[in-house]
N, CA and C of each residue as an Amber inpcrd file, in Angstrom:
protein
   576
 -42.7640000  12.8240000   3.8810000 -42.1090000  11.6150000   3.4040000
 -40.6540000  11.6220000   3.8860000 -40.2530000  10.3800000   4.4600000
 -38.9430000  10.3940000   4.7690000 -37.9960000  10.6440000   4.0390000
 -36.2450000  11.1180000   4.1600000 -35.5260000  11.0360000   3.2690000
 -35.5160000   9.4860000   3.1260000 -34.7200000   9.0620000   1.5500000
 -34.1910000   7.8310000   1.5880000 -32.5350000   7.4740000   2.3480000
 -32.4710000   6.4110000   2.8340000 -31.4280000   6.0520000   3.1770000
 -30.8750000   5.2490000   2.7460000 -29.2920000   5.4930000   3.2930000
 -28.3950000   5.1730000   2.5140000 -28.0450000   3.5730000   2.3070000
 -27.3890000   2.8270000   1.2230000 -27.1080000   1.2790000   1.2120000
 -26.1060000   1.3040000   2.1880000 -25.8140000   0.1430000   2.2120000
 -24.1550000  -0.3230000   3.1720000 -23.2660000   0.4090000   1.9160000
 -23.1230000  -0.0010000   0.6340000 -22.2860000   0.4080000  -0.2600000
 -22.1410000   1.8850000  -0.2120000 -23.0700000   2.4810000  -0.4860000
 -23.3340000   4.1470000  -0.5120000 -22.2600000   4.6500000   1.1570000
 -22.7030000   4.2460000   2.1800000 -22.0880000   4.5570000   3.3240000
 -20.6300000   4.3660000   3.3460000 -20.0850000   2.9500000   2.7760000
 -18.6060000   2.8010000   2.4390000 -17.9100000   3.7720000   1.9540000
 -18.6750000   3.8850000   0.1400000 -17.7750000   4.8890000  -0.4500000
 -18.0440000   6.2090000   0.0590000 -19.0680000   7.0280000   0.6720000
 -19.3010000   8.0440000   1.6690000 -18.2260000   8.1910000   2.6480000
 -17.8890000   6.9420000   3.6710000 -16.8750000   7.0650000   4.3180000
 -15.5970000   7.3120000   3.8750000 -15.1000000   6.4620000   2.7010000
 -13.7640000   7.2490000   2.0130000 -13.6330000   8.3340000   1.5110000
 -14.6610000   8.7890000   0.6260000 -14.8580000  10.1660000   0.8570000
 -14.1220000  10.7480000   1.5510000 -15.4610000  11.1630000   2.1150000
 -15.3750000  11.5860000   3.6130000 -13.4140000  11.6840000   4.0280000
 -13.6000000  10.5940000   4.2420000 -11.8410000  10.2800000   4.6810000
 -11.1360000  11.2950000   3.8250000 -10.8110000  11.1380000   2.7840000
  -9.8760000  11.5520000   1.5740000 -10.1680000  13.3160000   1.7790000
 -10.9910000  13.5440000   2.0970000 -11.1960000  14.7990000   2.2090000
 -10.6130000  15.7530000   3.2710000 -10.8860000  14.8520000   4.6270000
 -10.5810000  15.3210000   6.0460000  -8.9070000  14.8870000   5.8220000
  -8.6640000  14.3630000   5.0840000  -7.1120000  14.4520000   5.2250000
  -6.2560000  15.5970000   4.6010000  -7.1730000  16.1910000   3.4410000
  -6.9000000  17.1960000   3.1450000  -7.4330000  18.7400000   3.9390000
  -7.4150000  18.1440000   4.7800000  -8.2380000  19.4970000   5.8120000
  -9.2480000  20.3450000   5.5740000 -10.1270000  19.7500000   5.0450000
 -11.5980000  19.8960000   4.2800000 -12.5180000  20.3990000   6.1410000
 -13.1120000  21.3970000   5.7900000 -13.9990000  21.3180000   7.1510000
 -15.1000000  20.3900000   6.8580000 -16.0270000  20.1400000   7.6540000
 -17.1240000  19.1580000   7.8070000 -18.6350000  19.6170000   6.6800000
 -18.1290000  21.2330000   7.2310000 -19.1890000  21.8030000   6.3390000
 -18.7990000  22.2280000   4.8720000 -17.5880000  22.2080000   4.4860000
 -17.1240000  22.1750000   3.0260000 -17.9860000  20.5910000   2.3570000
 -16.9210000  19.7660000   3.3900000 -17.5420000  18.2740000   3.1240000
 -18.7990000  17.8350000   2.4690000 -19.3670000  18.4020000   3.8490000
 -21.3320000  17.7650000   3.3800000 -21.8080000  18.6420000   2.4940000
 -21.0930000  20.1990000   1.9520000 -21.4950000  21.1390000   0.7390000
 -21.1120000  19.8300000  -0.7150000 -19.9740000  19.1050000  -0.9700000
 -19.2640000  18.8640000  -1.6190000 -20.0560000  17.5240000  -2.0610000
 -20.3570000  16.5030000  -0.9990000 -20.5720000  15.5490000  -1.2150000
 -22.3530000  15.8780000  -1.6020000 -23.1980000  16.7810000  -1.1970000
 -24.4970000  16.7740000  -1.4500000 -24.4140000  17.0950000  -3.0040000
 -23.9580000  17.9570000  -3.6220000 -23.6530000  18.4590000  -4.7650000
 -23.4570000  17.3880000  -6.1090000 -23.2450000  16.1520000  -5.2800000
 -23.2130000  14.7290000  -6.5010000 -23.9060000  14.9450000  -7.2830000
 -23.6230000  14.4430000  -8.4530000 -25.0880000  14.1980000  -9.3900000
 -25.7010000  12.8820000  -9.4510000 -26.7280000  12.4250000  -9.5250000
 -26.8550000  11.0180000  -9.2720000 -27.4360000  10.4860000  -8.0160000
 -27.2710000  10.9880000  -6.8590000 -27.5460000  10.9290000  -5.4090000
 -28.8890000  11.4140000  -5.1540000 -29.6390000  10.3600000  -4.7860000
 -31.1350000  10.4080000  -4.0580000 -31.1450000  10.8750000  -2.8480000
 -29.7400000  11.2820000  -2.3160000 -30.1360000  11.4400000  -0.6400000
 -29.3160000  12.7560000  -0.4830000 -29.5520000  13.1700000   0.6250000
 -28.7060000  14.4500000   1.4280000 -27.9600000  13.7400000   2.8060000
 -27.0610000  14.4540000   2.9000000 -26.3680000  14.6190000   4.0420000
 -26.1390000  15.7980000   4.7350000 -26.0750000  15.8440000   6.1550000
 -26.3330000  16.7400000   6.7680000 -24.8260000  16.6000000   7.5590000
 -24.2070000  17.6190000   8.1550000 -23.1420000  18.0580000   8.7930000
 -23.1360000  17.3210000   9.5460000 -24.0120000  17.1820000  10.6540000
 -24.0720000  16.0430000  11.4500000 -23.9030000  14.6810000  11.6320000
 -24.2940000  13.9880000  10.2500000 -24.1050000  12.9490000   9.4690000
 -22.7310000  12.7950000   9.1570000 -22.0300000  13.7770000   8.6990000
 -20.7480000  13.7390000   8.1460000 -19.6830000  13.6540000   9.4460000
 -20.0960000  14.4090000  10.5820000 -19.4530000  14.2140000  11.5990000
 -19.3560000  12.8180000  12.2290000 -20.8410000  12.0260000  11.9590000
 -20.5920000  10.3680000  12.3510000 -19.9020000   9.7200000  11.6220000
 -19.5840000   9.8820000  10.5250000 -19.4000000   9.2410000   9.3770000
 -18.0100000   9.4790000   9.6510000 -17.1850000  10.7270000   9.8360000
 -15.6980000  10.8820000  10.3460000 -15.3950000  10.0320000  11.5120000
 -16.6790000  10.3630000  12.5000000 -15.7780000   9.5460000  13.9940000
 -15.8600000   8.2260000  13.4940000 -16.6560000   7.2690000  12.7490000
 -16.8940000   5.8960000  12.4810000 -15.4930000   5.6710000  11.6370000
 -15.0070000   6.3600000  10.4620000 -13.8010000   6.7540000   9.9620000
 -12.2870000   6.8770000  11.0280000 -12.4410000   7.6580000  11.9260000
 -11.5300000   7.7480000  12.8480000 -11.2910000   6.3400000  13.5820000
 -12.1840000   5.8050000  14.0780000 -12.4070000   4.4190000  15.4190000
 -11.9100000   3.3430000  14.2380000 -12.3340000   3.6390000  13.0350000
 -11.3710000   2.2270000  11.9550000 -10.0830000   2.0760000  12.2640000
  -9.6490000   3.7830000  11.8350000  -8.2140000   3.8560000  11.7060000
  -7.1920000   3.3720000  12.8580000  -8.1750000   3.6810000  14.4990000
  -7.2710000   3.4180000  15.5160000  -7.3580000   1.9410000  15.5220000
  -8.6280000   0.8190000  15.4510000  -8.4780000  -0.0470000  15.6320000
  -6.9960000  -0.3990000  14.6510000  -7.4300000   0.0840000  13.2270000
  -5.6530000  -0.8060000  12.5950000  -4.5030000  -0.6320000  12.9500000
  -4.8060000   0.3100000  13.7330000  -3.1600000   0.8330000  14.4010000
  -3.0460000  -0.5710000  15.7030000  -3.9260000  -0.7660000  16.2570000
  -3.8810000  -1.5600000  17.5030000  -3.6680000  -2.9770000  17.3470000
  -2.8480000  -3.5570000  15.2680000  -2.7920000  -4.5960000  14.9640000
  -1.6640000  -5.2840000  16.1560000  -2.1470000  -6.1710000  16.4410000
  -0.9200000  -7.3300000  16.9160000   0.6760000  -7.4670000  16.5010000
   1.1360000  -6.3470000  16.8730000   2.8990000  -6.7920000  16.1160000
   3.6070000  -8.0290000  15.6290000   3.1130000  -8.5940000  16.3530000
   3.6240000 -10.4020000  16.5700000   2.8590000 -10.9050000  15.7140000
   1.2510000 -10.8450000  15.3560000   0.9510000 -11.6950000  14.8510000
   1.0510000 -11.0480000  13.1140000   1.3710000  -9.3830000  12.7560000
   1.3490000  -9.3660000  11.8960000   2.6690000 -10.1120000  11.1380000
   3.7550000 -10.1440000  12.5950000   4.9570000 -10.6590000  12.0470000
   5.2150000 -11.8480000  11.5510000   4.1460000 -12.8360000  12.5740000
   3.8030000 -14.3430000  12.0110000   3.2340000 -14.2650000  10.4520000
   2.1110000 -13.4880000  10.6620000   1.5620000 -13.2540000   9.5640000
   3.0770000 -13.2600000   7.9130000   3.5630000 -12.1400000   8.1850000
   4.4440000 -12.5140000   6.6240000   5.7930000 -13.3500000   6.7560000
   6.0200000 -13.6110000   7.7270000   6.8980000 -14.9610000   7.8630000
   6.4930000 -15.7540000   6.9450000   5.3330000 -16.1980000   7.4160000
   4.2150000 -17.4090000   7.0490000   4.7010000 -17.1400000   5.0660000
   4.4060000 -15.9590000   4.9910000   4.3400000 -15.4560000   3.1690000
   5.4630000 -15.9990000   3.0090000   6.5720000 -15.2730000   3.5170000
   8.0580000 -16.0340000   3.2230000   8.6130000 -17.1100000   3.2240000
   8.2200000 -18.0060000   3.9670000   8.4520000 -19.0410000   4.1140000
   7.5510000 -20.3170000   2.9980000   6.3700000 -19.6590000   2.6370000
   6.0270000 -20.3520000   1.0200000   6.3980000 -19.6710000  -0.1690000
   7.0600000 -18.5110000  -0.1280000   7.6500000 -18.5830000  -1.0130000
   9.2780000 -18.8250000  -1.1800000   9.9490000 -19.3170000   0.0610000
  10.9010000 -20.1750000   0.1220000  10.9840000 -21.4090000  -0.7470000
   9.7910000 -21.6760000   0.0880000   9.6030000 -23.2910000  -0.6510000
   9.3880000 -23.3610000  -2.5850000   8.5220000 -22.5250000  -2.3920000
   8.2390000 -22.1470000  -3.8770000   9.3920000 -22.3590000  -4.7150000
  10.3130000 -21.2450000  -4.1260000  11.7960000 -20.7090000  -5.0490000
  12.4210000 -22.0760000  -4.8160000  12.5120000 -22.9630000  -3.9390000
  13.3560000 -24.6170000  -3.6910000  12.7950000 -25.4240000  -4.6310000
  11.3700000 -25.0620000  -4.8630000  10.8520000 -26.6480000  -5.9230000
  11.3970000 -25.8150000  -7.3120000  11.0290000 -24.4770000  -7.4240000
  11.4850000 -24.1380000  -8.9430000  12.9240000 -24.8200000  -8.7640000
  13.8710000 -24.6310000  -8.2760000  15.3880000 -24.6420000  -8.0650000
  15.4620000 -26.0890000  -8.6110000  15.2690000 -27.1330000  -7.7440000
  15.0300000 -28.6280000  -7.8710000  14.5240000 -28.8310000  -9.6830000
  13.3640000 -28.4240000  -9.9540000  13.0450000 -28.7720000 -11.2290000
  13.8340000 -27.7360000 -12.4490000  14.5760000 -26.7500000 -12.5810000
  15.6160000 -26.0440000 -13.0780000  16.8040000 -27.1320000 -12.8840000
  17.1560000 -27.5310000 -11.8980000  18.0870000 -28.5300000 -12.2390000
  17.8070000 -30.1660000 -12.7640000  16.3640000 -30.4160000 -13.3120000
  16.2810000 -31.8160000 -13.4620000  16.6540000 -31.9440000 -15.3010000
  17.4700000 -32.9650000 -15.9230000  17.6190000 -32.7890000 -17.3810000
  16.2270000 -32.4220000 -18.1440000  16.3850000 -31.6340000 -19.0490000
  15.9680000 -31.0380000 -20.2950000  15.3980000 -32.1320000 -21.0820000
  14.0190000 -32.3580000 -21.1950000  13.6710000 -33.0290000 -22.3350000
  13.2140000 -33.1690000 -23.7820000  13.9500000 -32.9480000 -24.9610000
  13.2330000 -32.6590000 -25.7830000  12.7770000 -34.1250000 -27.1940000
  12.0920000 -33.8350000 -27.4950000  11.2960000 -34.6420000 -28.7040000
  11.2840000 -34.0390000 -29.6750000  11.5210000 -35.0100000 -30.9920000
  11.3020000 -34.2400000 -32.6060000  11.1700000 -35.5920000 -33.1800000
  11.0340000 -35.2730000 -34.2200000  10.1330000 -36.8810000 -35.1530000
  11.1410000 -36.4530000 -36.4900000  11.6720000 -38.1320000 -36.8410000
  12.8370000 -37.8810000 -38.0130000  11.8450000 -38.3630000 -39.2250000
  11.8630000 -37.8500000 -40.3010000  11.8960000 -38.8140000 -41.3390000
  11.5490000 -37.5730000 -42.8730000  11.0630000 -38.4030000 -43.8390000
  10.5920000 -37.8130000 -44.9340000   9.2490000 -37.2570000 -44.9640000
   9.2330000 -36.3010000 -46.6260000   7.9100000 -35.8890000 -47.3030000
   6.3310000 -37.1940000 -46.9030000   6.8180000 -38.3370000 -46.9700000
   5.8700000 -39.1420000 -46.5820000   5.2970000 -38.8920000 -44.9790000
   5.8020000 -39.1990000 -44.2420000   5.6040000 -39.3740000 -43.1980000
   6.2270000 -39.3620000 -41.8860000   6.2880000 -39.5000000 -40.5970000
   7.5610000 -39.3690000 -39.7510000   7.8170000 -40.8850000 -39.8170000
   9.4550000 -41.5720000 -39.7660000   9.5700000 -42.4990000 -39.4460000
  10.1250000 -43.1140000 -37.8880000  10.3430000 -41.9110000 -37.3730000
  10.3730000 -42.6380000 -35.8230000  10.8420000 -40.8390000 -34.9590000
  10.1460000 -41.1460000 -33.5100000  10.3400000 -39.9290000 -32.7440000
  11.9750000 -39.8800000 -32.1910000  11.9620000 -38.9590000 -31.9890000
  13.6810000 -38.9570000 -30.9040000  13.4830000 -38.1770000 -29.9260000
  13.8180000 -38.7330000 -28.9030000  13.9340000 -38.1220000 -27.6360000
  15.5710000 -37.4310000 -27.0930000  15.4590000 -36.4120000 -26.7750000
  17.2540000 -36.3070000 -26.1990000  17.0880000 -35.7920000 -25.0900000
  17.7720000 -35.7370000 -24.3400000  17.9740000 -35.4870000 -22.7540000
  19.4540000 -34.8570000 -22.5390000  19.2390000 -33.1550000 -21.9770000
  20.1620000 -32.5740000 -21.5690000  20.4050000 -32.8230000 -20.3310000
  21.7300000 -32.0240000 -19.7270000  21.5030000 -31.9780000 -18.6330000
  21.6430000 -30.4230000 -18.3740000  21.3940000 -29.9910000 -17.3820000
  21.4720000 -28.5120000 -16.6490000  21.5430000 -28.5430000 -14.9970000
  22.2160000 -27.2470000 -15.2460000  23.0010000 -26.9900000 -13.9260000
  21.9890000 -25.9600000 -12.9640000  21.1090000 -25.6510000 -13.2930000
  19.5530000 -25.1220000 -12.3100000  19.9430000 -23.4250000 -12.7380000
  19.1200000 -22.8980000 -12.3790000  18.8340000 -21.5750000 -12.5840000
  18.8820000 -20.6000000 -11.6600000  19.9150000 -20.0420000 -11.3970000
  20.5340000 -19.2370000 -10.3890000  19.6500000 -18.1740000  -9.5790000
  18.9000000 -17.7190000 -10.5950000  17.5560000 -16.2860000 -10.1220000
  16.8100000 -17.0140000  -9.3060000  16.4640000 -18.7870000  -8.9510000
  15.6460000 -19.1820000  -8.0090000  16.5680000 -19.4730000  -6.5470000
  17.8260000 -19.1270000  -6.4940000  18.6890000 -19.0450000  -5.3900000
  18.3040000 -18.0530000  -5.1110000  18.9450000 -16.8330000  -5.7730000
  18.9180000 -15.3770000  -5.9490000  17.2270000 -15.2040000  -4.7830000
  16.2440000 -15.5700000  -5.4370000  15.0540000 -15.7010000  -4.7000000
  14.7100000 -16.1240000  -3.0090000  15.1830000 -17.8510000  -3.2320000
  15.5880000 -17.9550000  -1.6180000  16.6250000 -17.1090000  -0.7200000
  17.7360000 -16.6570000  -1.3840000  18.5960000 -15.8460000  -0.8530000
  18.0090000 -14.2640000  -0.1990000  17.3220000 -13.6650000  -1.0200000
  15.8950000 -12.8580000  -0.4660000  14.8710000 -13.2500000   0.6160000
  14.6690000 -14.3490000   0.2240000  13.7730000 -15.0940000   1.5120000
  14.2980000 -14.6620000   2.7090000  15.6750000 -15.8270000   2.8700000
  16.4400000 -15.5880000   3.7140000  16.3720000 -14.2100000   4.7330000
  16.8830000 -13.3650000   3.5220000  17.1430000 -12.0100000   4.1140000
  15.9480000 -11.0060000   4.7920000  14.9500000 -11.7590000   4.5150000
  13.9530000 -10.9040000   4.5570000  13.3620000 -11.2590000   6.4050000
  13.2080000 -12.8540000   6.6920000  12.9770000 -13.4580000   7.5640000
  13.9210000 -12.7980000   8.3270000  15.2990000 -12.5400000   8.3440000
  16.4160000 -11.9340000   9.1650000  15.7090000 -10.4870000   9.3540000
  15.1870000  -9.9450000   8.5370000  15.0440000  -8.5240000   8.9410000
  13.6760000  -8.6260000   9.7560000  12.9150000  -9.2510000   9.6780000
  11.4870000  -9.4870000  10.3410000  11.4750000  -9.9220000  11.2970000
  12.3500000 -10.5750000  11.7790000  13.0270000 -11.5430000  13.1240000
  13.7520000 -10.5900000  14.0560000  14.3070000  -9.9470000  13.4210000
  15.4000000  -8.7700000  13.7210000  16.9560000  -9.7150000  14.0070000
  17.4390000 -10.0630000  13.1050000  18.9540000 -11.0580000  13.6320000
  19.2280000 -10.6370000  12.7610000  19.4490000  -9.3260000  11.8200000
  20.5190000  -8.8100000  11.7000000  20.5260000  -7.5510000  12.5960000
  22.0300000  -7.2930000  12.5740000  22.3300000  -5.6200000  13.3290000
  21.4340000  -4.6400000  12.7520000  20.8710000  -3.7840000  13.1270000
  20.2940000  -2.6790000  13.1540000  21.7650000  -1.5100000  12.2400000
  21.1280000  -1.1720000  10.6690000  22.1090000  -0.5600000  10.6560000
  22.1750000   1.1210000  10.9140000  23.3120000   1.9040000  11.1490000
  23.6150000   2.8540000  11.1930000  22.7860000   4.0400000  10.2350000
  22.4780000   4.9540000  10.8710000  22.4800000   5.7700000   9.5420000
  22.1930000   7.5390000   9.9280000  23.1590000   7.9890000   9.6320000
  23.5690000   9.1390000   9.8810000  22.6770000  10.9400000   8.9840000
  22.6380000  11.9400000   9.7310000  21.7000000  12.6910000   8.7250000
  22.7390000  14.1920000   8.8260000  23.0580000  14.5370000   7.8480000
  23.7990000  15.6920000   7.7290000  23.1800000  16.9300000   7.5240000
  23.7750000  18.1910000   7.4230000  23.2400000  18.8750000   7.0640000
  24.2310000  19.2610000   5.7010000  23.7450000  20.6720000   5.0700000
  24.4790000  21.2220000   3.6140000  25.9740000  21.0630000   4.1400000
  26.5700000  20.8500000   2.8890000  27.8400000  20.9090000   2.8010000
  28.7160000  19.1920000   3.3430000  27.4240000  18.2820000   4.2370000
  27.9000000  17.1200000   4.7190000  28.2650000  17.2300000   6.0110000
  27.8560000  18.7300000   6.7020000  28.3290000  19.1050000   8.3430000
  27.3010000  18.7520000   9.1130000  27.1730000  19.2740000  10.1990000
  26.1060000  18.8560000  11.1240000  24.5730000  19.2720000  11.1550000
  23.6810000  18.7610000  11.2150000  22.0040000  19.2490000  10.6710000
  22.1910000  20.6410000  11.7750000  21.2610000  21.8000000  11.1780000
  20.8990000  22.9330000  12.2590000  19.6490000  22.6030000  12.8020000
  19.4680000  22.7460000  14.1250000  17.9850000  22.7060000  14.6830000
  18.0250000  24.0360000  15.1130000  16.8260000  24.7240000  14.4760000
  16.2550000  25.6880000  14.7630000  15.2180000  25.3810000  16.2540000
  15.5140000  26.1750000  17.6510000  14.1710000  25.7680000  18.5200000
  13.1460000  26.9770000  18.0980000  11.8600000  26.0330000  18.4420000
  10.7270000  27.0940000  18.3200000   9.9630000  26.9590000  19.7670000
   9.3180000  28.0070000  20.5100000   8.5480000  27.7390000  21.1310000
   7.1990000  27.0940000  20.9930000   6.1490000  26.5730000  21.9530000
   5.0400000  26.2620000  21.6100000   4.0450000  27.0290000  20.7540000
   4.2090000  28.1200000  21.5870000   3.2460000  29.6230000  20.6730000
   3.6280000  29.8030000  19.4230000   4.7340000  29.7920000  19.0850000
   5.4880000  30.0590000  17.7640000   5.1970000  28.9410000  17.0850000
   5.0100000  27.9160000  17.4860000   4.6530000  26.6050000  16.3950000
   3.7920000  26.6590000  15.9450000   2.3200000  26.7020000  17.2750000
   1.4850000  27.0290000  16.9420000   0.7890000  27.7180000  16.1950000
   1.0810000  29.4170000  15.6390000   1.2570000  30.5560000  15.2820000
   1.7790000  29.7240000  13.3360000   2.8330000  29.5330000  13.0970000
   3.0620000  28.9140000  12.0070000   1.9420000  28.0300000  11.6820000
   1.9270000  26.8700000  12.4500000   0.9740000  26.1700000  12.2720000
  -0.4530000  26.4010000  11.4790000  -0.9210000  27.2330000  12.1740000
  -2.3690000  28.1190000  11.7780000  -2.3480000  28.6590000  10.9420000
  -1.1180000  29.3490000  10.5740000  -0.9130000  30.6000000   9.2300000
  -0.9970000  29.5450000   8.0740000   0.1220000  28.0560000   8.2540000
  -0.0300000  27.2130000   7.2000000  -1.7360000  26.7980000   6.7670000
  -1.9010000  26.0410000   7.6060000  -3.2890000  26.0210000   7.4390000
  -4.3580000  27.0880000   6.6030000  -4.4000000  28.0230000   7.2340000
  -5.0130000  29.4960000   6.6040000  -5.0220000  29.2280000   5.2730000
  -3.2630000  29.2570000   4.9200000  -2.7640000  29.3010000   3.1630000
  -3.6300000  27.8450000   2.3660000  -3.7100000  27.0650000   3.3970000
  -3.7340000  25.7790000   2.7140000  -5.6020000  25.7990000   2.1980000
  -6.0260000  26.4330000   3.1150000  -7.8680000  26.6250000   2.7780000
  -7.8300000  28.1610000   2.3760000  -7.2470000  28.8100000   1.5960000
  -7.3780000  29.8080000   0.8030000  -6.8190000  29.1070000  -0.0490000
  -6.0280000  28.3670000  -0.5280000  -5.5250000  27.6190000  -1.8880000
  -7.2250000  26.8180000  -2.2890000  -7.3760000  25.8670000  -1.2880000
  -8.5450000  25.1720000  -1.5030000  -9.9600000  25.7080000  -2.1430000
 -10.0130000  27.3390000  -1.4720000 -10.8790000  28.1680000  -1.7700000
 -10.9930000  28.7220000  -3.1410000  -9.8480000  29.2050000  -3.5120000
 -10.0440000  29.3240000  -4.8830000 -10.1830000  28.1540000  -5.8290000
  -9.5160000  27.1410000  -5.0190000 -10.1080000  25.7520000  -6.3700000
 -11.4600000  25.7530000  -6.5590000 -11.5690000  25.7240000  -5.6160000
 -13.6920000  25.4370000  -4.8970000 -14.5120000  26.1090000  -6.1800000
 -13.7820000  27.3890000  -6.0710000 -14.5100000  28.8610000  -6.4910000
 -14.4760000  28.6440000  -8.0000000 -13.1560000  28.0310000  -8.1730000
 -13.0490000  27.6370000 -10.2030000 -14.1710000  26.6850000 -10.4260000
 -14.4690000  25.5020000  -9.8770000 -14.9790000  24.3510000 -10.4140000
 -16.5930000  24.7150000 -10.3130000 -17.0580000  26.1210000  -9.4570000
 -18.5620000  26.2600000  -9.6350000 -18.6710000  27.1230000 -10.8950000
């Protein structure tokens, strides 16, 4: 009898998984140990499986990287610019007079309504708002200056760069790693 296979849904949350894991530098075969182990789950996964399931994971991630700069930039312009408008009609109706109603009279009954009409001077936090707009379109546009910004080291003097060679990076590199799946290992080891 065949295994059962998986829904579209099941494969989704499989893939984040999946994901959330390999970012923590989970090997493939920790992975498919981890994820078979569900409770609830009619199916198995196999290492192999988990390896498609990463590259299908991977080819997402590059496509979002390969978004359109321009059009994501159109893209929140577009946001800003209704909520420009937005913050202008609040502004407009913050400044239109105040209307209020109350009804005069006695224990009997009301004998006639009253209307009064303020006036007001608009509500500053919906400037405050377009004024953000503004600023925001400037930074997305790029028309303001690019500002400065400087990185010190202790004391407010100049940063130290340590050079490392390739081997030597490398060499660190690996040792981190090591520490980082012997930390992992003993978690592993608590939760069985």
């Amino acid at each position: 009898m065949a295994a059962p296979k998986r829904t579209a849904f099941q494969i989704e949350r499989d893939r984040r998984d999946i994901a959330d894991m390999y970012l923590q530098g989970w090997t493939q075969a920790r992975i498919t140990e981890h994820l078979n182990a569900r409770k609830g789950i009619d199916y198995q996964l196999s290492t192999r499986m988990i390896g498609y399931d990463l590259k299908s994971v991977q080819e997402a991630w590059r496509a979002s990287a390969l978004i359109d700069i321009d059009e994501a930039k159109a893209r929140e312009l577009a946001k800003v610019d209704r909520l420009e408008r937005e913050y202008w009609d609040a502004w407009g109706r913050s400044c239109e007079d105040a209307e209020t109603t109350r009804q005069e009279g006695d224990e009997t009954g009301p004998s006639k309504v009253v209307k009064t009409s303020k006036g007001q001077a608009g509500d500053p936090r919906f400037l405050a708002g377009v004024q953000w707009c503004i600023e925001r379109r400037c930074k997305i546009i790029g028309v303001d200056a690019p500002t400065r910004q400087e990185h010190t080291g202790r004391g407010g003097g100049p940063m130290e760069t340590v050079g490392m060679s390739l081997a030597e990076w490398t060499a660190a590199r690996t040792r981190r790693r090591a520490d980082v799946e012997d930390t992992l290992e003993l978690f592993s080891s608590d939760d069985e």
